[in-house]
NUDREN-232517 format. One record per residue: x, y, z of N, C-alpha, C in turn. Coordinates in steps of 0.05 Angstrom, whole numbers, padded with zeros to 5 digits, always signed. Example, Ala and Ser with C-alpha at 12.3 -4.5 7.8 and 13.67 -1.06 7.14 Angstrom:
+00264-00114+00156+00246-00090+00156+00264-00066+00156 +00257-00045+00142+00273-00021+00143+00258+00001+00157 
***
This chain:
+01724+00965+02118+01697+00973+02110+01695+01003+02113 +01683+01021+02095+01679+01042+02088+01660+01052+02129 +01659+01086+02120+01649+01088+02153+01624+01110+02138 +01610+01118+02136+01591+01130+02123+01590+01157+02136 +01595+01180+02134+01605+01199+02135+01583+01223+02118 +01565+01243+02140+01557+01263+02124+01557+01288+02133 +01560+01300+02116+01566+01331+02119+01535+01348+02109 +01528+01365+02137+01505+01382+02127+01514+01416+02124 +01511+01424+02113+01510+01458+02111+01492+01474+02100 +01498+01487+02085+01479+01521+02071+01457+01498+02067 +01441+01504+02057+01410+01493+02046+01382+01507+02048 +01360+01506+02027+01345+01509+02035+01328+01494+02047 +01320+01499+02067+01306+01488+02090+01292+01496+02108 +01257+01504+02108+01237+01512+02127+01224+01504+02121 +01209+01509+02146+01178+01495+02135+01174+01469+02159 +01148+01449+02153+01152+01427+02162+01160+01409+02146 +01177+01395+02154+01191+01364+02139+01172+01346+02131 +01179+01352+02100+01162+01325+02093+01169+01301+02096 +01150+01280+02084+01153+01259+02084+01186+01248+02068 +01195+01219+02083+01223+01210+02075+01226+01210+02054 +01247+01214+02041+01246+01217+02006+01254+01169+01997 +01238+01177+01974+01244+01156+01958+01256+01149+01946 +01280+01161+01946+01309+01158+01938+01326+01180+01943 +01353+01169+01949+01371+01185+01962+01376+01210+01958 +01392+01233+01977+01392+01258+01960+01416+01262+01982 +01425+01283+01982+01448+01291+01989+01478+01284+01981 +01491+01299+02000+01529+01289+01994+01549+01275+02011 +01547+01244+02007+01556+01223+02022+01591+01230+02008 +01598+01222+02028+01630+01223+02025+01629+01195+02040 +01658+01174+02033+01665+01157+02047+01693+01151+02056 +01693+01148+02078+01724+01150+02089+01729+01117+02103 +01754+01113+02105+01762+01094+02119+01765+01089+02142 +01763+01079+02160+01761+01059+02187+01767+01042+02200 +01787+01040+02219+01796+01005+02227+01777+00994+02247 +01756+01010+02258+01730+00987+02273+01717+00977+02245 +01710+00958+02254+01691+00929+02232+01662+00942+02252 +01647+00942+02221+01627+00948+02228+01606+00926+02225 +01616+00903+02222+01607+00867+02230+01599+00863+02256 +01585+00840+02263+01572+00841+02292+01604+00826+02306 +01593+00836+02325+01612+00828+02354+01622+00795+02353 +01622+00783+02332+01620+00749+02338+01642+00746+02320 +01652+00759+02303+01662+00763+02292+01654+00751+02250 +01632+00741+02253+01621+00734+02226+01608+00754+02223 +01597+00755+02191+01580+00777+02181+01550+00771+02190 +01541+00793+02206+01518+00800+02198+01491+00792+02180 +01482+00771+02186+01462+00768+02174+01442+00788+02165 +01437+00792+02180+01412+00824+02183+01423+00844+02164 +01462+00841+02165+01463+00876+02147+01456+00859+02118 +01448+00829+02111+01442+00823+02077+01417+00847+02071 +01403+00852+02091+01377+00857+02095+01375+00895+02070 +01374+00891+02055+01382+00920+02043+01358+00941+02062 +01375+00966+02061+01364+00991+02083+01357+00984+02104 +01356+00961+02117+01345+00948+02143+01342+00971+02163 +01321+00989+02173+01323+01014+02193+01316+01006+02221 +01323+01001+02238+01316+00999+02265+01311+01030+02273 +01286+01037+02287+01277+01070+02304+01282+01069+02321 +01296+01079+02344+01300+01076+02371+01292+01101+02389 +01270+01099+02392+01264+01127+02407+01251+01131+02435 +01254+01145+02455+01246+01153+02480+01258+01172+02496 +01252+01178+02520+01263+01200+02536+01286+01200+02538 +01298+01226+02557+01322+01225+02563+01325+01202+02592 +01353+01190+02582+01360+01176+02620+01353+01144+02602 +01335+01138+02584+01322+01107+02582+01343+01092+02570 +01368+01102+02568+01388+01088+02555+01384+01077+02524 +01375+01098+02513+01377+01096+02481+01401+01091+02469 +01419+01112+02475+01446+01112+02458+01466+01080+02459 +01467+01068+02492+01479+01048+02494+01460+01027+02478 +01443+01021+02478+01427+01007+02474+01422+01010+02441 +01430+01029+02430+01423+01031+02394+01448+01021+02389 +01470+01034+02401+01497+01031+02392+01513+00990+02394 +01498+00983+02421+01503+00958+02419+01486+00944+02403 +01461+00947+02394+01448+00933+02369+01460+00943+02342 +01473+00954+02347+01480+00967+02319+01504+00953+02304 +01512+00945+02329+01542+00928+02337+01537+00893+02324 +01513+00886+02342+01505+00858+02344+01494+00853+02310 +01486+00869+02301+01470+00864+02276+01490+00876+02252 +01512+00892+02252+01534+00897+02236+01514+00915+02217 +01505+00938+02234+01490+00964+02218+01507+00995+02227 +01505+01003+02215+01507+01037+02224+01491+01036+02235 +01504+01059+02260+01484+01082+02289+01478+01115+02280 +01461+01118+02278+01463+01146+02278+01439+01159+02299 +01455+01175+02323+01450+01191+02342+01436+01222+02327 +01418+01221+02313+01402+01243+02313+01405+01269+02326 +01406+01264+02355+01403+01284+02375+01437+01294+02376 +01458+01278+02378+01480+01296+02369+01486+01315+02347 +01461+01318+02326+01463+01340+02307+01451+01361+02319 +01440+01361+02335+01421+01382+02352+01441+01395+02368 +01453+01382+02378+01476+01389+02402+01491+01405+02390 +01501+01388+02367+01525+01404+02349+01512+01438+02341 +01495+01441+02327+01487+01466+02322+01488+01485+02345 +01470+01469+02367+01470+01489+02383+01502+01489+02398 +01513+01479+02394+01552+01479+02403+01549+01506+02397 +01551+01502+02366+01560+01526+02349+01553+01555+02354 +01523+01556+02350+01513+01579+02366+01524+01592+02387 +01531+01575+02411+01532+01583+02435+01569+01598+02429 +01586+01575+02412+01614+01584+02408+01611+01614+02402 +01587+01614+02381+01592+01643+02362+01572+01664+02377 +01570+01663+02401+01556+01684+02413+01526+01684+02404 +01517+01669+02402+01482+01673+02385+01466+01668+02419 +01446+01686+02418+01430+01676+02436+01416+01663+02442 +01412+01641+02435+01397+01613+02435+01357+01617+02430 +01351+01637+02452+01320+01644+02443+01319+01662+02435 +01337+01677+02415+01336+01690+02386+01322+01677+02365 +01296+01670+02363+01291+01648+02354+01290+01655+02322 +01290+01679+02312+01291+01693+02281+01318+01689+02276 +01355+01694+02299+01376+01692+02290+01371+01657+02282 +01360+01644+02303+01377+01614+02307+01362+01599+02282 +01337+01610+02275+01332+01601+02251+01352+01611+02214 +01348+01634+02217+01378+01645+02204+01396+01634+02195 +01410+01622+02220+01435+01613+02225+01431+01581+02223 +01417+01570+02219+01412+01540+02232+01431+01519+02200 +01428+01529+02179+01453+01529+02160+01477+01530+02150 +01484+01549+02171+01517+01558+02162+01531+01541+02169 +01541+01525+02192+01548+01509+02210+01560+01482+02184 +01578+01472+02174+01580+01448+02159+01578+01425+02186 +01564+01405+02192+01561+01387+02212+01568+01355+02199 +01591+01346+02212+01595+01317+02197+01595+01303+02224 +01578+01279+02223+01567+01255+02241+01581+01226+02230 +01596+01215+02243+01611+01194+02234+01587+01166+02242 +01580+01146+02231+01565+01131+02233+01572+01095+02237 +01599+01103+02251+01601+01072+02270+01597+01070+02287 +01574+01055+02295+01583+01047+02326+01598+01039+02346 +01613+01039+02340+01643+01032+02360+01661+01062+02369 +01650+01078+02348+01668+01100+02347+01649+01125+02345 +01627+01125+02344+01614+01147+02330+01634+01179+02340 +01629+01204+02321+01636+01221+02323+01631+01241+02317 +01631+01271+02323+01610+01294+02314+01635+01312+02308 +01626+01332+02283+01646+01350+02272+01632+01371+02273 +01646+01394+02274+01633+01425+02261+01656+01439+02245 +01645+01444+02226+01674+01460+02204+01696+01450+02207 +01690+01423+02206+01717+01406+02213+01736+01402+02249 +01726+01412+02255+01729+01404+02287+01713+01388+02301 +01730+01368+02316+01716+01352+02335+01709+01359+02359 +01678+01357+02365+01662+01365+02379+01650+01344+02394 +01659+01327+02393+01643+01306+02402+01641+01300+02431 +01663+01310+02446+01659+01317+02477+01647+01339+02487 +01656+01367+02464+01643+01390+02472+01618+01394+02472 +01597+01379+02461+01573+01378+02447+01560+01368+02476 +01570+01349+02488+01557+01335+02524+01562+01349+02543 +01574+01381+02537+01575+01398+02572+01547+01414+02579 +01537+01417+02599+01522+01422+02610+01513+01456+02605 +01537+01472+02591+01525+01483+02577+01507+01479+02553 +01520+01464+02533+01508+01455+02512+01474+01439+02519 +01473+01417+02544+01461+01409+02550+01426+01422+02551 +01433+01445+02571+01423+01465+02577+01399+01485+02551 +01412+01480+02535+01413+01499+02516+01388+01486+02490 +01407+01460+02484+01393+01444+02460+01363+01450+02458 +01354+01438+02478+01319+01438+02475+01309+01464+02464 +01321+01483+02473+01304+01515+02450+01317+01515+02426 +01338+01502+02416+01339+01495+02398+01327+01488+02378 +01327+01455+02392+01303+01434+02379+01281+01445+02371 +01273+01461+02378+01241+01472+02378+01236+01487+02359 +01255+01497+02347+01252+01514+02324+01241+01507+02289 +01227+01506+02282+01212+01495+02258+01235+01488+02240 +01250+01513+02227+01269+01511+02214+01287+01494+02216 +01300+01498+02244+01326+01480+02253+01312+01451+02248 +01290+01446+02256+01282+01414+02251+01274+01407+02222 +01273+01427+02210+01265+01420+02177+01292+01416+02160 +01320+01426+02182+01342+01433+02161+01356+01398+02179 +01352+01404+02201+01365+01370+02207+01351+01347+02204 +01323+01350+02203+01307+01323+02191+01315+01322+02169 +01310+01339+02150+01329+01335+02116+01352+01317+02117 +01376+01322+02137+01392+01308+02132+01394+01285+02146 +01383+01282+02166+01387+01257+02179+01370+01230+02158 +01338+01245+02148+01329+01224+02132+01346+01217+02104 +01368+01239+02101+01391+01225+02081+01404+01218+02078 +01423+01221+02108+01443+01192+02128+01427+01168+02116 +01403+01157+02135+01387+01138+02136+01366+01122+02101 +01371+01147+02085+01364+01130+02063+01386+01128+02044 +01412+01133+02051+01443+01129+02044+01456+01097+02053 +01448+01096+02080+01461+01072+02087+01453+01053+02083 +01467+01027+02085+01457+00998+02079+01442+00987+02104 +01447+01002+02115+01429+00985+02141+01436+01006+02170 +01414+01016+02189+01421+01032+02207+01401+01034+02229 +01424+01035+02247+01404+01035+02280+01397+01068+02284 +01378+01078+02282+01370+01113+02282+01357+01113+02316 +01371+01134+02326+01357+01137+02361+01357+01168+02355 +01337+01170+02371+01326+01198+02380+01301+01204+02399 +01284+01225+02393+01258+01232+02399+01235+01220+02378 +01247+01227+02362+01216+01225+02338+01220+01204+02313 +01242+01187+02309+01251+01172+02290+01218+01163+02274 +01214+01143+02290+01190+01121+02278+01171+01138+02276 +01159+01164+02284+01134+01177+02275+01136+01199+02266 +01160+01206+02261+01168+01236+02236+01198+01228+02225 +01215+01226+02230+01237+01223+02218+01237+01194+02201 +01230+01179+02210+01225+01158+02188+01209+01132+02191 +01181+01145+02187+01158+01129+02199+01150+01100+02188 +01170+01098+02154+01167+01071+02153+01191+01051+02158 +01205+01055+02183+01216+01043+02194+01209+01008+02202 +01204+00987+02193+01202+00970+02194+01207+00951+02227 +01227+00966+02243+01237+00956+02265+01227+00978+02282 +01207+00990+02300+01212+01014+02308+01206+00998+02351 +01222+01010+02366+01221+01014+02389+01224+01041+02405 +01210+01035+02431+01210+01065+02443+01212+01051+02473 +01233+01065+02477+01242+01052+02506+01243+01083+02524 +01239+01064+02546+01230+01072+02567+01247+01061+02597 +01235+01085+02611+01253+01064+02644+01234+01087+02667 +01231+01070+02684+01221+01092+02709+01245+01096+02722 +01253+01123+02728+01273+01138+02737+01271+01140+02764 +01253+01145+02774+01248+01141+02807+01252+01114+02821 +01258+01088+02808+01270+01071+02815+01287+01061+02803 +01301+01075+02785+01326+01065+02779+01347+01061+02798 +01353+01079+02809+01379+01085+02822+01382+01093+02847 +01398+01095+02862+01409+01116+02887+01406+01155+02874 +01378+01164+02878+01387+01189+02867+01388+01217+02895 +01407+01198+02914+01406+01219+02943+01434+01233+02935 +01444+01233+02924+01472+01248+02920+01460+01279+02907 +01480+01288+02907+01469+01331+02894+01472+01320+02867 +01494+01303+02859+01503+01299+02827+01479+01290+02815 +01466+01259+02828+01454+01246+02814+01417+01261+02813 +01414+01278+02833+01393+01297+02831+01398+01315+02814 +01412+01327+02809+01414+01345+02786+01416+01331+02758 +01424+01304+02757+01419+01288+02735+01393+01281+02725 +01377+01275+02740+01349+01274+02745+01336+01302+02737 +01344+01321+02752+01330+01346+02741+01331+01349+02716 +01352+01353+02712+01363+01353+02680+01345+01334+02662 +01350+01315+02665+01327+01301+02647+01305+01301+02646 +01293+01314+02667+01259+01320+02672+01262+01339+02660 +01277+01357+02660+01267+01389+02650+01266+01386+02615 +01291+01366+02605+01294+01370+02581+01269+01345+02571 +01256+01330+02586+01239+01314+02568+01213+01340+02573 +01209+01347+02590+01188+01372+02589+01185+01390+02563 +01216+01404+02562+01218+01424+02538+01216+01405+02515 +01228+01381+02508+01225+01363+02491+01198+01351+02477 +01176+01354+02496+01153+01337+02493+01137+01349+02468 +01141+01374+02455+01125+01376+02430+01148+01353+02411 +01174+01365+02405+01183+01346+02390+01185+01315+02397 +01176+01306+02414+01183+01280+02410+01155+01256+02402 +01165+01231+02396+01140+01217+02381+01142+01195+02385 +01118+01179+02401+01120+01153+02403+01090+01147+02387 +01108+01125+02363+01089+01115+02343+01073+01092+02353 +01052+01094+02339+01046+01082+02347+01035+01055+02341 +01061+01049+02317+01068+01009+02319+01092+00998+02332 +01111+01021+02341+01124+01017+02364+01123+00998+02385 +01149+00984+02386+01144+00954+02416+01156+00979+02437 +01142+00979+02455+01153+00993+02477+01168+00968+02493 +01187+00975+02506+01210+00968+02521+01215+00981+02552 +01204+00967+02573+01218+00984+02602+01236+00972+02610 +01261+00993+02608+01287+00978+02611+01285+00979+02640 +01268+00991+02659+01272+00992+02691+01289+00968+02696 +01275+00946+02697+01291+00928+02703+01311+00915+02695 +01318+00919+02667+01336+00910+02648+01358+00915+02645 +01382+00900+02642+01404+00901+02638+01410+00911+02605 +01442+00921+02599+01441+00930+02574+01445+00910+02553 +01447+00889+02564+01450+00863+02541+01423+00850+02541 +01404+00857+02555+01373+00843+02552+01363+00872+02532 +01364+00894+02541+01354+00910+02524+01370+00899+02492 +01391+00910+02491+01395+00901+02458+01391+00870+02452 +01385+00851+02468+01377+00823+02463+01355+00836+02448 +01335+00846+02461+01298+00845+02452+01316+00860+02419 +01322+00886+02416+01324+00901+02401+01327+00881+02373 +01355+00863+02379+01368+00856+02354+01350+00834+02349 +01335+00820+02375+01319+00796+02355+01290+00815+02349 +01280+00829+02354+01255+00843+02336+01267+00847+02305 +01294+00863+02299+01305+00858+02281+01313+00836+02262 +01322+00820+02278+01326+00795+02252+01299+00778+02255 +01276+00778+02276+01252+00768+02264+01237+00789+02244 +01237+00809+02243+01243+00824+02214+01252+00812+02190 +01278+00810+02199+01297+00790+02167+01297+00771+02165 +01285+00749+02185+01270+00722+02184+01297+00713+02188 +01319+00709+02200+01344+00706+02206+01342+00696+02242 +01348+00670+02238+01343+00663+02263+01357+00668+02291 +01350+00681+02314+01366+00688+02335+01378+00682+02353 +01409+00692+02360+01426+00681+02375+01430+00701+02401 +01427+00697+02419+01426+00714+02448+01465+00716+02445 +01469+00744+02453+01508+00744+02454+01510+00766+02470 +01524+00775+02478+01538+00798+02496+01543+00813+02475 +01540+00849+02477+01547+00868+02463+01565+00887+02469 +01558+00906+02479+01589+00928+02482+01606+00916+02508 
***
């Protein structure tokens, strides 16, 4: 099965992002793959019959979005696409090429040049820049650090909402996580969730590591909170208590009661 594969670069792009386009636009390339992008059971996918089927997956940092998109994404035999790793990736780049991050006239500038390819399996997902894999470098704590003044920039979000809403109106079917999916990036999402977790009782956070984990995610849902969007036909989800196979349980049956496809409870990643 094909892996859906897109490449963003030069463009014009400012302003605020309009609304999702009504038919596709951009330059899909397709490459080959030995993960099956079929659900975990090893039969096809009911749900991917479902043409553009979009699941929204959006909430803070820490609420376990990514596990949780990527194993529905799995269970239902759809493309994942991590949004917020195009954010990362740019700001990678910047930081590689000396840009000062609250340059906010360069980083708008610049927020183009960068060619960015996002691989869209879930089993494997992967991030490129001018053809380099970035996909570890994009999670260091520099990069970390950095993204949110990024994000913030009108441009940069007008030039990666462009392309992410043309990943998502490219594919046959796709699990989309981020901040703002279901109430700007693609508000007629049909499946939309926004999960959640209380962080102060999740875990053991007496260690220096796991407090600075904590900080970290308070600070960046802080800087985060103009861009992010909880819609509001959204099922909210508190994974506090939840395991990651109850979270993508709720996920994939909201989904196939969507596609009227009746539900089977299974283990995911």
């Amino acid at each position: 099965m094909a892996l859906l594969l897109f490449r963003t670069g030069r463009g014009a792009c400012a302003g605020t992002p309009g609304p999702p386009p009504s038919t596709a636009a951009g330059t899909i390339a397709r490459v080959k793959t030995s993960a099956s992008l079929d659900s975990d059971t090893g039969e096809e996918s009911e749900t991917a019959s479902e043409p553009g089927l979009v699941v929204a997956v959006d909430g803070p940092s820490g609420a376990g979005k990514s596990s949780a998109s990527r194993g529905a994404a799995i269970a239902l035999g759809l493309r994942y696409l991590d949004t917020g790793s195009m954010y990362r990736a740019l700001t990678w780049w910047l930081l590689d090429q000396g840009v000062e991050v609250s340059d906010v006239a360069a980083v708008a500038r610049l927020a183009a040049e960068p060619v960015i390819e996002v691989g869209t399996d879930p089993r494997a997902p992967w991030v490129r820049v001018n053809g380099a894999d970035v996909s570890a470098a994009i999670r260091t704590r520099e990069v970390t650090g950095a993204v949110s003044a990024v994000a913030a920039i009108p441009q940069v979000r007008a030039h990666l909402i462009a392309q992410q809403r043309d990943i998502i109106a490219n594919a046959p079917g796709i699990v989309a996580e981020g901040r703002d999916i279901g109430a700007v990036v693609w508000p007629d999402a049909p499946v939309k969730v926004f999960l959640t977790a209380d962080r102060a009782a999740e875990a053991d956070w007496s260690t220096v590591s796991r407090q600075q984990t904590r900080a970290d995610q308070d600070r960046r849902d802080r800087l985060d909170a103009p861009q992010s969007g909880h819609a509001a036909d959204a099922v909210e989800i508190d994974s506090t208590r939840l395991d990651l196979d109850q979270v993508v349980d709720i996920i994939v049956r909201l989904a196939r009661e969507y596609a009227g496809v009746p539900h089977r409870r299974q283990q995911t990643l």
